[in-house]
N, C-alpha and C positions, 0 to 999 in steps of 0.2 A: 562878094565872091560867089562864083555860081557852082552848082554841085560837080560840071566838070572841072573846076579847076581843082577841086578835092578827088579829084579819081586819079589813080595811075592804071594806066592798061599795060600790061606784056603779051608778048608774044611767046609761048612754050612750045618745046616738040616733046612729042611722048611716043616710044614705039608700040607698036601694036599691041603685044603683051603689057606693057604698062597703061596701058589706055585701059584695056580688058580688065585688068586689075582697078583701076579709076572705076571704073561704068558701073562694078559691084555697089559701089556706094550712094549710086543715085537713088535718091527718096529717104536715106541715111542722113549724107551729110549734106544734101542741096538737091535742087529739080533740077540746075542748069549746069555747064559745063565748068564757069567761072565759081560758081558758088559753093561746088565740090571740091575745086583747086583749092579754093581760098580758106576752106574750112579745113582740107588737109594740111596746109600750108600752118593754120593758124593752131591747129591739136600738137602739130608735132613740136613748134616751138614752145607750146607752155608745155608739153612732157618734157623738153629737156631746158626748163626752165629757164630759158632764156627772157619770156617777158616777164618773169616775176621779180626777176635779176636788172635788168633794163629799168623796169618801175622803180624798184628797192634805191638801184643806186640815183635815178635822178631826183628821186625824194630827197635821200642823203646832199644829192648837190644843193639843192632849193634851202637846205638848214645849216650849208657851212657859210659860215662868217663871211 
């Protein structure tokens, strides 16, 4: 399997204030534009603990009978 078969790409729109808003966090949360997204993308899901919850229960799947 090669690393792009492990990639997914989207395509986003952001309006200009929210870009403006994005662009704050360069050299925070990434140098590039994808890698700003993705880490925003990735902070907000574990605050609202979605991947700890996602993890939790597919442990739980892997130990039921």
């Amino acid at each position: 399997m090669t690393q792009e078969e492990n990639i997914k790409r989207i395509h986003v729109t952001f309006t200009k204030k929210q870009w403006e808003l994005i662009e704050n966090f360069r050299g925070v949360l990434g140098q590039n534009d994808a890698e700003i997204v993705r880490n925003i993308v990735l902070s907000w899901l574990s605050e609202k603990s979605i991947v700890s919850t996602t993890v939790k229960k597919k442990m739980g799947d892997r130990n039921d009978p």
